[in-house]
C-alpha positions as CSV (number, residue, x, y, z in Angstrom):
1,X,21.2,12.1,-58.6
2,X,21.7,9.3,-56.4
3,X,21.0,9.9,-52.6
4,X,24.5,10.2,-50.0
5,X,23.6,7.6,-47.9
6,X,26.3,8.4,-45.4
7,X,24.2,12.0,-45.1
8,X,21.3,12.2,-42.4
9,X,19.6,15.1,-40.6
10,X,17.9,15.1,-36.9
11,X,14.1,14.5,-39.0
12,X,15.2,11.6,-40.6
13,X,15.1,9.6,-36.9
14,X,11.7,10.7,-36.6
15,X,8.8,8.4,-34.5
16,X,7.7,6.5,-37.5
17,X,11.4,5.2,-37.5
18,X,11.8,4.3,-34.1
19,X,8.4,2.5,-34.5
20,X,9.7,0.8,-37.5
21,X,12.7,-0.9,-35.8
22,X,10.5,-1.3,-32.2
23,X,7.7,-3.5,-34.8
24,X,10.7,-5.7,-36.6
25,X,13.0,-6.0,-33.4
26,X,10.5,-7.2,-31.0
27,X,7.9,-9.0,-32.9
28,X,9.7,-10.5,-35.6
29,X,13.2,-11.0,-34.6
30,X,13.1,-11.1,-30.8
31,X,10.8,-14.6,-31.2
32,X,13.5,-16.2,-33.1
33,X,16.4,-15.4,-30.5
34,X,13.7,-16.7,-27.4
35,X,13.0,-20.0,-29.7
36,X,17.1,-20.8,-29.9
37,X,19.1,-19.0,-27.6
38,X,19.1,-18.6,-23.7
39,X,19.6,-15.0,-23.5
40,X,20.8,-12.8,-20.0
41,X,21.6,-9.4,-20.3
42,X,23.7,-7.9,-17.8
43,X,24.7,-4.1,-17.3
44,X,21.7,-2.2,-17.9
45,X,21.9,-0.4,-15.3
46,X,24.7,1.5,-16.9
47,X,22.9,2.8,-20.1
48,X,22.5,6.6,-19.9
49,X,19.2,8.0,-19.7
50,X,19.5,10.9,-20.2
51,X,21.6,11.5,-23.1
52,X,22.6,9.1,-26.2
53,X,25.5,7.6,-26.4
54,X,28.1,5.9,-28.7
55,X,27.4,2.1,-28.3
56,X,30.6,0.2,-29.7
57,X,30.3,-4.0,-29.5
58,X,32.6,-6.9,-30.0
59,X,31.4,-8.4,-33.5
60,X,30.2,-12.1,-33.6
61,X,27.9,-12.9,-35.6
62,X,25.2,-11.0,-38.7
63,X,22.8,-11.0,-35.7
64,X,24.7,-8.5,-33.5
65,X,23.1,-5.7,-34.4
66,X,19.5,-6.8,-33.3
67,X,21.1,-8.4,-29.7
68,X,22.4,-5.1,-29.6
69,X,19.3,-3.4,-30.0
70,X,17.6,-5.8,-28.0
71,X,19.9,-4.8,-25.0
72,X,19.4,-1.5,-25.5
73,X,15.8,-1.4,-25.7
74,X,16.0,2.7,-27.1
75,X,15.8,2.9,-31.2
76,X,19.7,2.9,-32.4
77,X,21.1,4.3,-35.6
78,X,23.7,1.8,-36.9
79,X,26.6,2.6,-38.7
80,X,26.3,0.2,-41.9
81,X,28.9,-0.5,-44.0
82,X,28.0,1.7,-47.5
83,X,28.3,-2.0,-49.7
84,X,25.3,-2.7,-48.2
85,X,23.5,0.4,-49.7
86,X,24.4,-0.5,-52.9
87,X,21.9,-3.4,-52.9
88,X,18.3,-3.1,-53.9
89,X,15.6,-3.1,-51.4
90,X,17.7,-4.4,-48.7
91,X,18.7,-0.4,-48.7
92,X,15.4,0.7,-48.4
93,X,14.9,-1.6,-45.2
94,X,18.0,-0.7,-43.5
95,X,17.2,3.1,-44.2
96,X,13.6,2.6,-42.5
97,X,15.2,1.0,-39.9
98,X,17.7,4.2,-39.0
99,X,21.0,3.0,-40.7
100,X,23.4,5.3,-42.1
101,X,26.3,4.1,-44.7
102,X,30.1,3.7,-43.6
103,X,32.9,4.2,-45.8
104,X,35.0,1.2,-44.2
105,X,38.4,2.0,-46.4
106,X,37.9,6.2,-45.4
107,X,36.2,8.0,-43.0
108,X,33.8,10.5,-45.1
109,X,33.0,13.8,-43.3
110,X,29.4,13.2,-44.2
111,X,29.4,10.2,-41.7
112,X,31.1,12.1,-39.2
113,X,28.5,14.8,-39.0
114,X,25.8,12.5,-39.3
115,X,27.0,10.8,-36.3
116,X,27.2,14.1,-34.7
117,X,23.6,14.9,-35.7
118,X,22.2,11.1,-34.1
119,X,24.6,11.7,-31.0
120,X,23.5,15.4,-30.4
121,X,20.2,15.7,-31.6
122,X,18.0,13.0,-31.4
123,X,17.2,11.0,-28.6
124,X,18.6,7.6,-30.6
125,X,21.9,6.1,-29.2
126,X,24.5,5.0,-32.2
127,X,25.6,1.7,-32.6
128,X,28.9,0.4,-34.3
129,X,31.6,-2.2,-34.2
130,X,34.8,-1.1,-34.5
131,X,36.0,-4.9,-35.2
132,X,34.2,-3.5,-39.1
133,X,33.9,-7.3,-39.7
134,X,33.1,-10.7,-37.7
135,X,35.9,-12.1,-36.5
136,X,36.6,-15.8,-35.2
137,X,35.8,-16.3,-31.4
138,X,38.1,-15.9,-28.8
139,X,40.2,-12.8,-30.2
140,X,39.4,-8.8,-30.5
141,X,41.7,-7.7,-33.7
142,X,41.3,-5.6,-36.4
143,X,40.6,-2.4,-35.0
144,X,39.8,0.1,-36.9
145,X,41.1,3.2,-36.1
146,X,38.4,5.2,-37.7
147,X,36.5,4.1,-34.4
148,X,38.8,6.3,-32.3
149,X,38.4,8.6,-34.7
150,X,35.1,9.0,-34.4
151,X,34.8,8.6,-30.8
152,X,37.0,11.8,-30.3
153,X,35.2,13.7,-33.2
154,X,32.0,13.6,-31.9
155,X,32.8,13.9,-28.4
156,X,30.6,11.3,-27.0
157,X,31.0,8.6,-24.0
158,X,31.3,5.0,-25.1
159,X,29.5,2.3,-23.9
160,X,31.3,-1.0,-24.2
161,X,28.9,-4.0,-25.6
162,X,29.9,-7.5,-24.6
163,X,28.6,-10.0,-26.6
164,X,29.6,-14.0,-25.4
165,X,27.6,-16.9,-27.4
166,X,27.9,-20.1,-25.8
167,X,26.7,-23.4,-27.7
168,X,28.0,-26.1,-25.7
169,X,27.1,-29.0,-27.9
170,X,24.6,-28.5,-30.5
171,X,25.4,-25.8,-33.5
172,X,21.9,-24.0,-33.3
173,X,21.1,-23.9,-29.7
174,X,23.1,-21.9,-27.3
175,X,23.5,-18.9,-24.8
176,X,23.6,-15.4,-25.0
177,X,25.3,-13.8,-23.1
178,X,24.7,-9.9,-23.3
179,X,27.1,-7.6,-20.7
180,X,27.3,-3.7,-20.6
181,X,30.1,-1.8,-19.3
182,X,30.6,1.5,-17.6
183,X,30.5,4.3,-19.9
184,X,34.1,5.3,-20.8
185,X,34.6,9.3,-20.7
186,X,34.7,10.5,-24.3
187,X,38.5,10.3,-25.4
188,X,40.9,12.9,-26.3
189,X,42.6,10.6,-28.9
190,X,41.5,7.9,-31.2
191,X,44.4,5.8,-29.5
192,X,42.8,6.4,-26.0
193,X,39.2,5.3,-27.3
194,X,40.9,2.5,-29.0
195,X,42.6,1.6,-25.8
196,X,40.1,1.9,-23.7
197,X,37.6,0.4,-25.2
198,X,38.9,-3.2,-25.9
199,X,40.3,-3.4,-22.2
200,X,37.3,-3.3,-21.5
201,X,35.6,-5.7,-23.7
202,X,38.2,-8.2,-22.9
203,X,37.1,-7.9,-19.5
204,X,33.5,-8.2,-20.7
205,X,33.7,-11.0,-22.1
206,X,37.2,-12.6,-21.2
207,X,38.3,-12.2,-25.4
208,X,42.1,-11.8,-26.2
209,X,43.2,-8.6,-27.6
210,X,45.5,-8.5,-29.8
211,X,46.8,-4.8,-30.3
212,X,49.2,-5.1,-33.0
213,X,46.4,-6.3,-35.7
214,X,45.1,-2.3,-35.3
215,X,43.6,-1.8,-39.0
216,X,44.5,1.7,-40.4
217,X,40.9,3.3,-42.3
218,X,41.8,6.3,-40.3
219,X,42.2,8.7,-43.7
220,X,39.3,11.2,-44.1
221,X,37.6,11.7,-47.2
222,X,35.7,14.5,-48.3
């Protein structure tokens, strides 16, 4: 029977895990981003410590989800789109490394409730991007409102990501630009975390948002 990616319990973020992503983040990846990009991180100040968090960023580039781990600096369970499961031994890696699969088209319940389990009962934050796609720079569109969704179903804070790349006049060398927002009081509506949440990543990071390109991926499968 092939394994429900979208499923995880509390034991599957377990030390060797954490250690996993710690090893490939900072010794393999982090190198790279030092060699070619000037990076500042701003905000950190405003990462709970106490408790994990939903962690919801802009989406730039196929190397957001390390910046964002790399702001972060806790072990963070992505939310990875369930295409990417599908593909051999790339799904192994992303499973080491704490990933969960996303139905992009319907929100399963298994995905909800493992994003309960990460947000309640580990101490991992959760990372997603509720763009579901990179998008073209200088715009926030395509919201999907399964990210309200399930900002409201699991009852958790969210902590706007800001990410700003810079490259000025050559194609591979730039800046980074990493800022962190207030955490935003976990929402009563999917509208509200919707709202809320890209106000305040335009304000991050000065990106137009355009409301009325709000993708629908809201229906719930079972």
């Amino acid at each position: 029977m092939a394994r429900n990616f979208a499923k995880v319990e509390a034991s599957h973020y377990n030390w060797w895990r954490a250690l996993a992503q710690y090893w490939v983040i900072y010794f393999i990846l982090y190198p790279f981003f030092k060699i070619f990009f000037r990076v500042e991180v701003h905000g950190r100040e405003n990462i709970p410590k106490d408790k994990s968090i939903l962690v919801a960023a802009n989406h730039t580039s196929n190397f957001d989800p390390v910046i964002l781990a790399l702001g972060i600096k806790r072990p963070v369970a992505f939310m990875a789109k369930k295409e990417l499961f599908e593909v051999p031994v790339l799904s192994q890696i992303i499973d080491i490394l704490g990933a969960f699969a996303v139905n992009r088209k319907k929100l399963e319940i298994a995905t909800i409730k493992s994003a309960k389990t990460v947000l309640s009962s580990t101490n991992w934050h959760m990372g997603m991007f509720p763009e579901g796609t990179r998008i073209k720079p200088g715009k926030i569109r395509t919201i999907h409102k399964g990210f309200g969704y399930l900002a409201k179903a699991t009852g958790s804070d969210i902590l706007p990501f800001g990410i700003i790349l810079k490259r000025e006049h050559c194609p591979i060398f730039g800046k980074l630009i990493v800022k962190i927002g207030k955490p935003i009081p976990a929402p009563a509506t999917a509208e509200e975390a919707i709202e809320k949440w890209t106000k305040a990543i335009s304000e991050l990071t000065g990106l137009e948002y355009t409301p009325e390109e709000t993708a629908d991926n809201s229906n719930i499968a079972v």
